[in-house]
SESE-651764 format. One record per residue (C-alpha): residue number from 1; residue in one letter; z, x, y. Coordinates in nm, 2 decimals, always signed. Layout:
% residues N
+-----+---------+--------+--------+--------+
| num | residuo |      Z |      X |      Y |
+-----+---------+--------+--------+--------+
| NUM |       A |      Z |      X |      Y |
...
+-----+---------+--------+--------+--------+
This chain:
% residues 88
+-----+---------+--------+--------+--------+
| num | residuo |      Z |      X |      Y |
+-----+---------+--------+--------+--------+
|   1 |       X |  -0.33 |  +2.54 |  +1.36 |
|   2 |       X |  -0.55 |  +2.70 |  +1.64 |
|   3 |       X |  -0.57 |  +3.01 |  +1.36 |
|   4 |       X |  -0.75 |  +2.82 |  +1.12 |
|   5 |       X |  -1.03 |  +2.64 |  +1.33 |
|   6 |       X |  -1.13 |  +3.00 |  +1.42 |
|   7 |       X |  -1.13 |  +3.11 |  +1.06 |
|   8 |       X |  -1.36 |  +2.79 |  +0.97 |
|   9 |       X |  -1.58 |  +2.88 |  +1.33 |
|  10 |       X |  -1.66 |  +3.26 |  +1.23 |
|  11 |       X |  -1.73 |  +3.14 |  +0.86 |
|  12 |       X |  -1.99 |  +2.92 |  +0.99 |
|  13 |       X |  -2.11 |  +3.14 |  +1.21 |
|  14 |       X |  -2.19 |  +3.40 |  +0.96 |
|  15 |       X |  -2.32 |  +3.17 |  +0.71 |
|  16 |       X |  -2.55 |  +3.08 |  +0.98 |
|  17 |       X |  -2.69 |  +3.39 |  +1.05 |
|  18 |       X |  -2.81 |  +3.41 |  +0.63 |
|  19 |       X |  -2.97 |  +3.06 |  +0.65 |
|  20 |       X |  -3.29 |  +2.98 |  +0.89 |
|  21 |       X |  -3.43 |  +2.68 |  +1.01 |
|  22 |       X |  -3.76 |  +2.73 |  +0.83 |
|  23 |       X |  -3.66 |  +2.79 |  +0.51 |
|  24 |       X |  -3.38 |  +2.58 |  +0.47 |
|  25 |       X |  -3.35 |  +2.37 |  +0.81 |
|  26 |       X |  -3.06 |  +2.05 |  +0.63 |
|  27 |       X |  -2.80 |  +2.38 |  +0.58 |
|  28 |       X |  -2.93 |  +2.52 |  +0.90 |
|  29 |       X |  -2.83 |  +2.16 |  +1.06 |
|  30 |       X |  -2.52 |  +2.09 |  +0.88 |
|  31 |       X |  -2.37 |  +2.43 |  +0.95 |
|  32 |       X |  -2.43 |  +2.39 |  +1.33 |
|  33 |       X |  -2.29 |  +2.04 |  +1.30 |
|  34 |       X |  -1.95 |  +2.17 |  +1.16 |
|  35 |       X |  -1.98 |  +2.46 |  +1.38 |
|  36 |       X |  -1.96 |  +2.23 |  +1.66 |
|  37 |       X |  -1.75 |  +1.99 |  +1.52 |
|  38 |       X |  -1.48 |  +2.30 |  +1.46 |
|  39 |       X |  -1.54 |  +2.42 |  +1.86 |
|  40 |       X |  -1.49 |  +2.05 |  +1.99 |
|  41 |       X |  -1.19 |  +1.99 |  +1.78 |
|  42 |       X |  -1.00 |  +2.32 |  +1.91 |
|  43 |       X |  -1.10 |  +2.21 |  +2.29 |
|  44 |       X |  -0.93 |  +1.90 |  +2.19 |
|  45 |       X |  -0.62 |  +2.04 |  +2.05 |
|  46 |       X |  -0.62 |  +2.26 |  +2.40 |
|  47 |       X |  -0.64 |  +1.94 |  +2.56 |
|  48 |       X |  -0.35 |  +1.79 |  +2.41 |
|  49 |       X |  -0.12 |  +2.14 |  +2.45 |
|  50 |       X |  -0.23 |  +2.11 |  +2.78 |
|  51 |       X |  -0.13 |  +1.81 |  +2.89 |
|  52 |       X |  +0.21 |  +1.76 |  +2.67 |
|  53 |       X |  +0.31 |  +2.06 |  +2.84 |
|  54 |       X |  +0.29 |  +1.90 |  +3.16 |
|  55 |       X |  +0.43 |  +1.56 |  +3.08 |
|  56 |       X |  +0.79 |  +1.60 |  +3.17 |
|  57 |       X |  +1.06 |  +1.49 |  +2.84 |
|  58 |       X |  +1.24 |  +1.18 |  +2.86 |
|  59 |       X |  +1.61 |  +1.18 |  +2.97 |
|  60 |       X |  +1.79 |  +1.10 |  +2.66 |
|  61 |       X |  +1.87 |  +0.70 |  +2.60 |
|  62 |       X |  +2.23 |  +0.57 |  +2.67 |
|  63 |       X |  +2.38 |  +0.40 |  +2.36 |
|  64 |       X |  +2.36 |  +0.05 |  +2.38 |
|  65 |       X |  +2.66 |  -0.18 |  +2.42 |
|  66 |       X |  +2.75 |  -0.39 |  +2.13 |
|  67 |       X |  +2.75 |  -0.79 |  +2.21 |
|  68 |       X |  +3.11 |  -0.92 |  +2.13 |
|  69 |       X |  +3.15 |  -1.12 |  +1.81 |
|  70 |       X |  +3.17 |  -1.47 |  +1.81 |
|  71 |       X |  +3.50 |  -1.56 |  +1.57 |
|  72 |       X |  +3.44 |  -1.86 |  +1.35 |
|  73 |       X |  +3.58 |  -2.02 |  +1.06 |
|  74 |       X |  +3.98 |  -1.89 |  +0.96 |
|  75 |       X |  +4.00 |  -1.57 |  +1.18 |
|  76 |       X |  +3.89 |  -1.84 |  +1.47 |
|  77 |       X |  +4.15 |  -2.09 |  +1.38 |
|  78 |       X |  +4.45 |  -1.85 |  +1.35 |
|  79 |       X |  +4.31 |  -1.70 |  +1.72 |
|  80 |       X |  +4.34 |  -2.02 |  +1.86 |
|  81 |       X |  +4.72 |  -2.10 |  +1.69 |
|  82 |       X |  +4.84 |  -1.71 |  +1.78 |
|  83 |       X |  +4.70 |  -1.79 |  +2.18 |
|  84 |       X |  +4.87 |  -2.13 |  +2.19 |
|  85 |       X |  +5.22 |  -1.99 |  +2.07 |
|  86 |       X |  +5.17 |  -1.67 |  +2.31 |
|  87 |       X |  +5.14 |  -1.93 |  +2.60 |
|  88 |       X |  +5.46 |  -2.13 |  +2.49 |
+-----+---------+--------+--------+--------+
């Protein structure tokens, strides 16, 4: 990504040198305009590399343990009849 903000920051660059600010001073201001736009969005990016390089990763998550499920209805019932005659 860094590759082509440098591409687009020469281009302007040299298209600024063929364009003056007394003959033609809106192209003169918008190319400066993205010429600076283009260097403050690569000192951004160098920002960012910068600090997510020192941000340490997260130690993986543990799966999380499932909630037993409630038995209702005709699994319930036949529970309830096995556990009574287990107890006899």
């Amino acid at each position: 990504m860094s590759a082509g903000y440098v591409i687009a920051t020469e281009n302007f660059k040299e298209a600024g040198r063929h364009v003056s600010a007394e003959t033609d001073p809106v192209m003169f201001n918008l190319l400066y305009g993205l010429l600076s736009l283009t260097s403050q969005i690569e000192a951004d990016f160098a920002l960012l590399r910068a600090t997510q390089a020192a941000v340490p990763a997260a130690p993986p998550k543990k799966a999380a343990r499932k909630a037993p499920v409630k038995k209702t209805g005709a699994k319930a019932k036949k529970s309830k009849k096995k556990a009574v005659r287990r107890a006899r």
